[in-house]
N, C-alpha and C positions, 0 to 999 in steps of 0.2 A: 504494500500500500504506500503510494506517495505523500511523504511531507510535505506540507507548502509552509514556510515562514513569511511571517509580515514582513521584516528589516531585508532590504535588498541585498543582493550576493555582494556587491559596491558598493560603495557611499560615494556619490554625485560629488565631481569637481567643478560642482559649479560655483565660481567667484575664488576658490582655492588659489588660481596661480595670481589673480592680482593681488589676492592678501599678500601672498610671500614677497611679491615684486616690492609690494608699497613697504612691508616691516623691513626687508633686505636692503632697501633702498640700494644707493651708488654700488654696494656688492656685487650685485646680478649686471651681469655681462650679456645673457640672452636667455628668454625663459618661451617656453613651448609645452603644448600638451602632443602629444607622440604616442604611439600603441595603448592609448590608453592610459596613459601617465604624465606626469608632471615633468618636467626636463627643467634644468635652472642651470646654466654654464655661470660660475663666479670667479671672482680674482683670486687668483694662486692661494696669497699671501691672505687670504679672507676667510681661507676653507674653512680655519677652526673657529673662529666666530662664527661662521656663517651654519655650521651645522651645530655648535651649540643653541642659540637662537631657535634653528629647527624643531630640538630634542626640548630647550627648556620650555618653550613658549609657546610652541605651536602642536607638540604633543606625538612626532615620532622619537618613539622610544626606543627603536632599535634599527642598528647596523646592522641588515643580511648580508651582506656581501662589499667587497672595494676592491672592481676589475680594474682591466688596462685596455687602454687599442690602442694602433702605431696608425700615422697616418705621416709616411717617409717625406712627403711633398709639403707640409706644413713646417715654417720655422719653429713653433711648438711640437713637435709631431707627435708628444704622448697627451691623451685624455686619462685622467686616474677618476671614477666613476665609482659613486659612493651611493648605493641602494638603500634606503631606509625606509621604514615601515611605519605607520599609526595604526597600533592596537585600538584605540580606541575611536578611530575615524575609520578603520580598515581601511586607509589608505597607502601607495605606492607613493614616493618622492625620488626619482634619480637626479643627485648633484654632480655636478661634474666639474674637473679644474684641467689647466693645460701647463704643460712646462713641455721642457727638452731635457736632452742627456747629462747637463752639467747642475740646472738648477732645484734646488728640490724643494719641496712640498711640503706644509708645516705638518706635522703627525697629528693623528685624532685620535690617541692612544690617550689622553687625557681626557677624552671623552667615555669612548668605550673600551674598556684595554685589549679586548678578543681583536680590536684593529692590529694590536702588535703582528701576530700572527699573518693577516691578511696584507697588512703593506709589507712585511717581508716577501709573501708571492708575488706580489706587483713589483718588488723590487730584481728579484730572480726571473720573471721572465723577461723583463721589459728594462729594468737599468734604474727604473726610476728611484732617486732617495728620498728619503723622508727624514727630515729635521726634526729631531726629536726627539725618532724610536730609540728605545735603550738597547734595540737588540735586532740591529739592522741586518743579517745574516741571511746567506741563500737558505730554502726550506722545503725545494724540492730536488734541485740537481745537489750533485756533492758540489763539498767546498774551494775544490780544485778546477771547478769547471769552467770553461772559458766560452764567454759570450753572453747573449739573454736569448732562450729557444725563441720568445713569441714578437721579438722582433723581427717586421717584414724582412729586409735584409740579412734576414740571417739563413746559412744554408741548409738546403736538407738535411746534407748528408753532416752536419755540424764540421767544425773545424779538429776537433782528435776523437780517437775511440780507445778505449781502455780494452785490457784484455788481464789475464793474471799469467803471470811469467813465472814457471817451473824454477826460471837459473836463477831469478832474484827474490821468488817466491813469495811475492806482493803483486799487486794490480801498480799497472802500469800503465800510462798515456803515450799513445803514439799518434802522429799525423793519418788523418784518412786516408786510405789506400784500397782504392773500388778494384772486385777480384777482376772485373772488364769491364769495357768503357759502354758508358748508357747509349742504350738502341735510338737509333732516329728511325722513326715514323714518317714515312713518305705520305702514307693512306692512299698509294698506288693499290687499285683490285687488282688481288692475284690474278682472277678470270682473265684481265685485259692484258696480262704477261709483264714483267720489268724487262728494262732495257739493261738489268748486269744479273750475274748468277747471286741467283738468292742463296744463305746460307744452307750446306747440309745439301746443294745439288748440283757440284761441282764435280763427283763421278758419274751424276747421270746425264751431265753435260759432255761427258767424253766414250760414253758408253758406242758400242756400237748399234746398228738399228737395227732390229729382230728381221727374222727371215720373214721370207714372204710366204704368204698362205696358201697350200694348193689349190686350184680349181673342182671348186667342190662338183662330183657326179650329179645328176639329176636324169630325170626319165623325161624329158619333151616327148615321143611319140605314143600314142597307144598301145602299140607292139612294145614297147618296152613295159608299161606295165600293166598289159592284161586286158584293157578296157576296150570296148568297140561293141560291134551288132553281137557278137557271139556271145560275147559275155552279159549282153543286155539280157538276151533269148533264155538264157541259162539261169539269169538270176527270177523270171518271171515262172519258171519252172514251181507244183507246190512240192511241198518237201516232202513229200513221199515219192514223187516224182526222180527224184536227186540221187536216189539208190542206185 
């Protein structure tokens, strides 16, 4: 049997982003509703006011999550993207701030400490620091690792690979070393042929060409197989007749 509750699955943003706009005042750098949420892009150096504010006044109480995206073609090119929640508005808020490689980003580990944890991953894939954290530390690759995975520019195949060496009997970093070189994709159809030997048919490019097929027998005339007036005569014959 279906429940039906009174109180909507949401609670309506309606007039939501102009409150925050008008409390955040000069803060807010650009504010938008997007998939159904709030969006509020603010000044770097503003973040932790601006999401205390959020938390004390306006009543999200909780940080889910603080990703990253790289966007290589901007002089900022990192967004560090602070998800917060109203329990009590069931409300969604995504804040969002920008910097680059060298400048960082005041911590909100005075706000919520569970941030410690989460800007250290923003930090490990993406580069970005955080002024503040007491414990700024990669927390997903090892500590040896070189680069940030979830930067665009970074390569597939990463810059070393580890392996554990028998002779020094520890794990060891070496440069990548591909066991052969990546296949190019022409998206030539087989059916239509290539113009060079495809791999794996280079002996049956030099093979010789099969013998030729004998000229199969057949019966063209009647006399050869049986058929004509005689055998018509014979088959109208009834079978007792046939003895």
């Amino acid at each position: 049997m279906a429940i039906l509750h009174s109180a909507p699955r949401y609670a309506p943003f309606d007039g939501v982003k102009d409150t925050l706009v008008a409390a955040l005042g000069d803060q807010v750098i650009e504010a938008k509703e997007q998939h159904g949420e709030i969006v509020l892009l603010v000044a770097r150096d503003s973040v932790e006011t601006v999401l205390r504010t959020l938390r004390d006044e306006h009543e999200y109480q909780q940080l889910m999550e603080i990703a990253g995206a790289d966007y290589p073609q901007r002089l900022d090119r990192f967004e560090v993207v602070y998800c917060l929640l109203s329990l009590t508005r069931n409300h969604r808020l995504i804040v969002k701030v920008r910097t680059d490689e060298t400048t960082p980003v005041p911590t909100v580990t005075t706000l919520w400490p569970v941030a410690g944890w989460l800007e250290r991953e923003v930090y490990d894939m993406y580069g970005v620091l955080f002024e503040g954290n007491p414990d700024l530390r990669r927390i997903l690759t090892d500590y040896g690792f070189q680069g940030h995975p979830f930067r665009k520019d970074f390569p597939l195949t990463g810059y070393v690979e580890l392996r554990y060496s028998e002779e020094d009997q520890r794990v060891v970093y070496e440069p990548v070393r591909l066991a052969q070189d990546l296949r190019q994709f022409d998206f030539m159809s087989p059916w239509e042929g290539a113009d060079y030997v495809l791999p794996g048919d280079e002996k049956a490019a030099q093979a010789a060409p099969p013998p030729p097929v004998a000229t199969p027998k057949d019966t063209p005339t009647p006399a050869q197989t049986g058929a004509g007036a005689a055998a018509n005569k014979e088959a109208t014959k009834p079978a007792g007749d046939k003895a």
